[in-house]
BAVEXZA-918542 format. One record per residue (C-alpha): residue number from 1; x, y, z. Coordinates in Angstrom, 2 decimals, decimal comma. Layout:
BEGIN
(NUM (X Y Z)),
...
//
This chain:
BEGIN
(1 (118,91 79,51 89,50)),
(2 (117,29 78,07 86,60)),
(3 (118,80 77,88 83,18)),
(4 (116,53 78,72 80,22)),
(5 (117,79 77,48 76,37)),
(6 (116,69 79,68 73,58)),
(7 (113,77 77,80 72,49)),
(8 (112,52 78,21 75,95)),
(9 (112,61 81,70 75,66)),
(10 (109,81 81,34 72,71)),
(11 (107,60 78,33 73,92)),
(12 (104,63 80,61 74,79)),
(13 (105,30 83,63 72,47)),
(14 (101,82 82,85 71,30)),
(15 (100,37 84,52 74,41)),
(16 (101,55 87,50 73,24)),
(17 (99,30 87,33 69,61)),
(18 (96,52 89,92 69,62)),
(19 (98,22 91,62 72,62)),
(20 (99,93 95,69 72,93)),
(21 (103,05 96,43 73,57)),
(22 (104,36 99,51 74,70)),
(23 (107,89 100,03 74,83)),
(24 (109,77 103,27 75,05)),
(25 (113,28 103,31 73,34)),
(26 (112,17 100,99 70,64)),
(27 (113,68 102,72 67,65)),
(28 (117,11 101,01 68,32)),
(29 (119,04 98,90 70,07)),
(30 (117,85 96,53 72,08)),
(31 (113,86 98,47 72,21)),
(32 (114,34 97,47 68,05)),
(33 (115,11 94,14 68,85)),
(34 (112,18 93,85 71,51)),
(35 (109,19 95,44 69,28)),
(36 (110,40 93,58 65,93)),
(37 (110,21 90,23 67,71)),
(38 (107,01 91,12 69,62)),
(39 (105,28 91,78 66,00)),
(40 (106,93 88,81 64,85)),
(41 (104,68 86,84 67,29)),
(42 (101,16 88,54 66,84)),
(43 (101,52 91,83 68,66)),
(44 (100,33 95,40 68,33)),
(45 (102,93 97,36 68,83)),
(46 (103,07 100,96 70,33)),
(47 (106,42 102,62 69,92)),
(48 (107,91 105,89 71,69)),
(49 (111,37 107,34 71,56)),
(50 (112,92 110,87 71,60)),
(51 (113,95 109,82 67,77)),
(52 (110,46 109,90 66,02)),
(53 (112,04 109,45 62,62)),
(54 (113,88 106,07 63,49)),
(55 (110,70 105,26 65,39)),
(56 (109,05 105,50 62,04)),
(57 (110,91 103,20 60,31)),
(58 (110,50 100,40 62,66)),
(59 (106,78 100,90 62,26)),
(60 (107,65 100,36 58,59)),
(61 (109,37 97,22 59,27)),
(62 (106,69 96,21 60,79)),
(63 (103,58 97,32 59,15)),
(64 (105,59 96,11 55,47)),
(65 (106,22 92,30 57,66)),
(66 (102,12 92,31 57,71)),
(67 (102,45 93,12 61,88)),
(68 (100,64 96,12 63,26)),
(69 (102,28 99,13 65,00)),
(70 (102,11 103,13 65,64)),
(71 (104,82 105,40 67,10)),
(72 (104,97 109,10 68,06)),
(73 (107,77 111,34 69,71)),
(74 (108,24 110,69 73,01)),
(75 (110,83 112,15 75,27)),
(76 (110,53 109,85 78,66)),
(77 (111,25 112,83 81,23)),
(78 (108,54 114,77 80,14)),
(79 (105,64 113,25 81,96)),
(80 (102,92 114,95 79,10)),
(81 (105,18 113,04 76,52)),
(82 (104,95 109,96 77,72)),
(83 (101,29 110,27 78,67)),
(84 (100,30 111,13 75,26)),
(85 (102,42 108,00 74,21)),
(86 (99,54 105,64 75,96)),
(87 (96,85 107,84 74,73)),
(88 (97,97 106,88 71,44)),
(89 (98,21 103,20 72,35)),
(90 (94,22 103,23 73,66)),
(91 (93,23 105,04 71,04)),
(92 (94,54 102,79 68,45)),
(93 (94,62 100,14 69,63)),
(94 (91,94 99,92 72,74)),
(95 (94,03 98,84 75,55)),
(96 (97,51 98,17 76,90)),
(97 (98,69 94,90 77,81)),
(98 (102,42 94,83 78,09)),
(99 (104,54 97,49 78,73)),
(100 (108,61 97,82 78,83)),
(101 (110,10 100,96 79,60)),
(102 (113,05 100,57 77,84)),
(103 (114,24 103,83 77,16)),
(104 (117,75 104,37 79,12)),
(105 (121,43 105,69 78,56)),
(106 (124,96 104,58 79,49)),
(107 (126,31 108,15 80,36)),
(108 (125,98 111,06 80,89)),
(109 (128,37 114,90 79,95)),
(110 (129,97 115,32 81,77)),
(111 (131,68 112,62 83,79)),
(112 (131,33 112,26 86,73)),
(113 (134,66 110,13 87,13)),
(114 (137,29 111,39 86,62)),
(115 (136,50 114,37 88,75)),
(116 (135,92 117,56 86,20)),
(117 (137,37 120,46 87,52)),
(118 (136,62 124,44 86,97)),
(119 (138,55 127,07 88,35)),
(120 (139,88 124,59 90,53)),
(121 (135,89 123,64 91,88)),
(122 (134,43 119,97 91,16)),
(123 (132,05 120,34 88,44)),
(124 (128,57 118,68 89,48)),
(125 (127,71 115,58 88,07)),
(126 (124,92 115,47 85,26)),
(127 (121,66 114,17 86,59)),
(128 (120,78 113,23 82,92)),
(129 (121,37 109,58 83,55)),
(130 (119,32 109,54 86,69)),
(131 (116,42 111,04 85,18)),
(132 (115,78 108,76 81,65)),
(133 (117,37 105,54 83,71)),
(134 (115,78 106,18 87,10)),
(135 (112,76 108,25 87,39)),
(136 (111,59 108,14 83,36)),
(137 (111,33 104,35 84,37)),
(138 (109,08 105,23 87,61)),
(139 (106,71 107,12 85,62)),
(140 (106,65 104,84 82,94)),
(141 (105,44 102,08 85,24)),
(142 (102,86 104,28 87,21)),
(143 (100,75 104,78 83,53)),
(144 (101,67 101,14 83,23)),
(145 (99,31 100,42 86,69)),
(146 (96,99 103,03 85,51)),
(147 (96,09 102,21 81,71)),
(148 (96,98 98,28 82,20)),
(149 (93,73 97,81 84,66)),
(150 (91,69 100,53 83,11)),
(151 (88,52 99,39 82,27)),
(152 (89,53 96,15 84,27)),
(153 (88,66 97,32 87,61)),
(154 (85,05 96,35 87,92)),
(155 (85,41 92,82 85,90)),
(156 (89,34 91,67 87,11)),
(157 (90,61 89,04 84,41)),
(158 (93,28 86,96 86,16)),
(159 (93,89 85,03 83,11)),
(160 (94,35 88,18 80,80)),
(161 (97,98 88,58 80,30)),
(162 (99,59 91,72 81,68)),
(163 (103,09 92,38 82,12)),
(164 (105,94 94,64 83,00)),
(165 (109,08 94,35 81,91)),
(166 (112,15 95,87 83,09)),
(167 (115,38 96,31 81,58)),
(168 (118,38 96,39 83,91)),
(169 (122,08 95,12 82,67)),
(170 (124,44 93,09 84,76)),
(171 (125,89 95,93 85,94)),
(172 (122,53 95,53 88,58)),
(173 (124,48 92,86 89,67)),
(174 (128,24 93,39 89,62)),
(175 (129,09 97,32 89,18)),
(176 (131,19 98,87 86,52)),
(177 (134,12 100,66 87,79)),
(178 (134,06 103,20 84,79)),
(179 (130,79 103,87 84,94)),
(180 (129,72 104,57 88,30)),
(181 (125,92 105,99 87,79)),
(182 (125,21 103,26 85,07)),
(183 (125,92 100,91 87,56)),
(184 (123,56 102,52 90,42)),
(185 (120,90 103,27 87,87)),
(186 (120,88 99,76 87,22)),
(187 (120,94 98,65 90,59)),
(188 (117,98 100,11 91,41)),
(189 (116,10 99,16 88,15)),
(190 (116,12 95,33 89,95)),
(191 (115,61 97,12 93,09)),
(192 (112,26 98,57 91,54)),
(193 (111,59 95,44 90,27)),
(194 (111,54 93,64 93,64)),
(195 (109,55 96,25 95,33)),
(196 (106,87 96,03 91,97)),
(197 (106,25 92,83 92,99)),
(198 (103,33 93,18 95,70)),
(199 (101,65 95,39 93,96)),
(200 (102,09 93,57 90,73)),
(201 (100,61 90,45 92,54)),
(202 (97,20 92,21 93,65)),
(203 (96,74 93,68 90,17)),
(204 (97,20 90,50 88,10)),
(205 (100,69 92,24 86,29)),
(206 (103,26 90,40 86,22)),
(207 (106,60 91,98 86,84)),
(208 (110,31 90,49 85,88)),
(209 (113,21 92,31 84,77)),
(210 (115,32 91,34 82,12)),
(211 (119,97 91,74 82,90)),
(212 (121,81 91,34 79,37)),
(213 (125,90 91,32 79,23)),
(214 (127,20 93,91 77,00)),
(215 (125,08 94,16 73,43)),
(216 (126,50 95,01 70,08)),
(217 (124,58 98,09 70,10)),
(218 (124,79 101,95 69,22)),
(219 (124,93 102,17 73,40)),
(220 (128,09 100,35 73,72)),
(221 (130,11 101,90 71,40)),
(222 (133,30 103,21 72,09)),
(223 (134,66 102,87 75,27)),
(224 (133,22 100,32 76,48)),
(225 (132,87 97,90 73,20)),
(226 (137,39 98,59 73,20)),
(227 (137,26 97,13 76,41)),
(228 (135,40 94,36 75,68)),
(229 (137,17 93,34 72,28)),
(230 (140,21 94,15 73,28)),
(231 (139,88 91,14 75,76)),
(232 (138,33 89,51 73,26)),
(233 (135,03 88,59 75,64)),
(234 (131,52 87,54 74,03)),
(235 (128,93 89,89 73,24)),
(236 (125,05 88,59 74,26)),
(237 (123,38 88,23 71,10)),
(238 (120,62 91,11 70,78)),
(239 (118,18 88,75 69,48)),
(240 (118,42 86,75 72,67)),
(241 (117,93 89,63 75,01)),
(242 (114,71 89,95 73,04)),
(243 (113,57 86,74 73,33)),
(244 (114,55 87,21 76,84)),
(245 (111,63 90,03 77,24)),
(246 (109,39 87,83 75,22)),
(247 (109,59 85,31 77,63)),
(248 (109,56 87,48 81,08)),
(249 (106,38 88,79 80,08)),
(250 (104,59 85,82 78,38)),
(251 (105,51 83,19 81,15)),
(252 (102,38 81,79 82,42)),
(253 (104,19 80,28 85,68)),
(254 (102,88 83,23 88,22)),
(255 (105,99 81,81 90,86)),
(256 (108,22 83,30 87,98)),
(257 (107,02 86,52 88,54)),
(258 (109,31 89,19 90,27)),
(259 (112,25 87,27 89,53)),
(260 (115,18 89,07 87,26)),
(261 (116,05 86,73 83,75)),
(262 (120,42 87,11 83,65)),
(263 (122,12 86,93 80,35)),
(264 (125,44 86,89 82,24)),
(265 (127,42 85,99 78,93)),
(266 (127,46 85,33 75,84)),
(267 (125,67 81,87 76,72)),
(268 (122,72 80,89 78,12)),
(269 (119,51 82,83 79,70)),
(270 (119,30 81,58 83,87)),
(271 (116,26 83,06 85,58)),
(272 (117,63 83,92 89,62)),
(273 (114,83 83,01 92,21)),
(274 (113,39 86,18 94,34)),
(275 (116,59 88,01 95,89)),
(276 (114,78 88,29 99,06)),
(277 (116,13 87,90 102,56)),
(278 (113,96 85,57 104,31)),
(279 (115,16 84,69 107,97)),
(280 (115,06 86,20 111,55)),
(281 (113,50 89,66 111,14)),
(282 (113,23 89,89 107,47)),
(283 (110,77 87,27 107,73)),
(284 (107,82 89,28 109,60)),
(285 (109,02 92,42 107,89)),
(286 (108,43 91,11 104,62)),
(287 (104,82 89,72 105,95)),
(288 (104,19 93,03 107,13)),
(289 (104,61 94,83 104,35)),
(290 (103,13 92,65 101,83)),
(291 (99,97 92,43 103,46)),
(292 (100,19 96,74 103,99)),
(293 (100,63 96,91 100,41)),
(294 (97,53 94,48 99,11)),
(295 (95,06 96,04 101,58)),
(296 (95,95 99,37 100,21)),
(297 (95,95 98,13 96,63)),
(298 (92,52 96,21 97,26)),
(299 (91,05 99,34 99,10)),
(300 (92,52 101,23 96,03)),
(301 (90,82 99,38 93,72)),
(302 (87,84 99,14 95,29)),
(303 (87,06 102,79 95,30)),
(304 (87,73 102,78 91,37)),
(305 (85,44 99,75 91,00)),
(306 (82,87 101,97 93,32)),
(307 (82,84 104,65 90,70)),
(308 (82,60 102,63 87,83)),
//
């Protein structure tokens, strides 16, 4: 566990100038935080969110702060949505460099806990969560493979700087007793992170994932925000989490890679070594698999580089 101070976070932001970002769920919260900071520092940034007007006026922010950015509509479970969304990235902008699927919920009508009844029958638990948290996030980072190395295949850069960034909550780490499905959504956002990580490694990506405390954010409001005032706990400072994605993708230290960044309070940022079990039999599973995933991805890639 390593801790990392705030001015850390920023010490190679200017990696990041004359890169693109592409982050899904920028037009508030946290995503806002994320793509205003990213500008801050040099970036082109490519925003999409289900609220295209709000998404708007962060480009305004933006573009009016001298930065460069675009946004469209995009609803992250519809696959043609967020495909168009890196279309509009290349186009503008010629290339994708970084790219944080952001996008994500805390719940979901109607609740699963307590247990809704009908007629005396359990009413089914919406899969809403599942799908933006879960598997908008897996599609998200398979364009994220795809338009990352295009046009990279034939000529690999190692020194280019490519990145995935995750966002997963604390809750990947201790679950919520309230919120059930938040908590296993973000459990397997660091589970996805971890299992990135091969792949990530043969590509030249690198992967981290980024675990904030609660944020004073539109998200957090009600329920959850009482609890937390009412026992009068810290809030992690937004701008922090921000920095915190900054830093997860801008990093230079390849070892860093695959590891999740913790904002476990309102204090500082600690970056958790690989969450890997090592010993006995996890040791030649984990050789086993790591070398079947790179000769897959190296065959992969050498077929594309073939057609090039």
């Amino acid at each position: 566990m390593t801790s990392v101070t705030d001015e850390q976070l920023l010490e190679h932001a200017e990696r990041i100038r004359g890169k693109v970002l592409l982050i899904t769920g920028g037009a508030s919260g946290i995503g806002r935080a994320a793509a205003l900071l990213y500008a801050k520092h040099g970036a082109s940034v490519v925003i999409g969110d289900v609220d295209a007007d709000a998404a708007s006026k962060v480009v305004s922010e933006i573009v009016q702060a001298g930065g460069q950015a675009v946004s469209c509509k995009c609803d992250v479970t519809v696959w043609d949505e967020q495909v168009a969304l890196f279309e509009l990235a290349v186009k503008t902008y010629g290339t994708v460099d970084v790219v944080i699927p952001n996008a994500g919920i805390a719940s979901a009508p109607p609740p699963s806990y307590p247990l809704q009844l009908v007629d005396g029958m359990p009413v089914r638990p919406s899969q809403k969560l599942f799908a933006i948290n879960i598997a908008a996030v897996l599609d998200t980072c398979t364009l994220a493979f795809h338009y990352i190395s295009a046009g990279n295949h034939a000529q690999p850069d190692p020194e280019r700087l490519k990145a995935i960034v995750l966002v997963g909550s604390m809750a990947s780490f201790h679950s919520l007793d309230i919120a059930p499905q938040y908590s296993a959504s973000k459990f397997a956002i660091l589970g996805l992170m971890g299992g990135l990580r091969s792949i990530c490694d043969v590509r030249d990506i690198r992967v981290g994932s980024v675990h904030p405390w609660f944020v004073k954010t539109q998200m957090t409001e009600g329920g959850m925000s009482q609890i937390v005032e009412a026992a009068n706990l810290p809030y992690t400072p937004i701008e922090r989490v921000a920095a915190t994605m900054l830093r997860a993708a801008t990093d230079p230290d390849k070892s860093t890679s695959g590891q999740p960044w913790t904002l476990p309070d309102g204090g500082a940022v600690t970056r958790l070594e690989k969450p890997i079990l090592s010993d006995g039999v996890y040791s030649a599973l984990n050789a086993r698999t790591r070398d079947a995933v790179r000769a897959s991805e190296r065959a992969f890639l050498g077929q594309v580089k073939a057609k090039v």
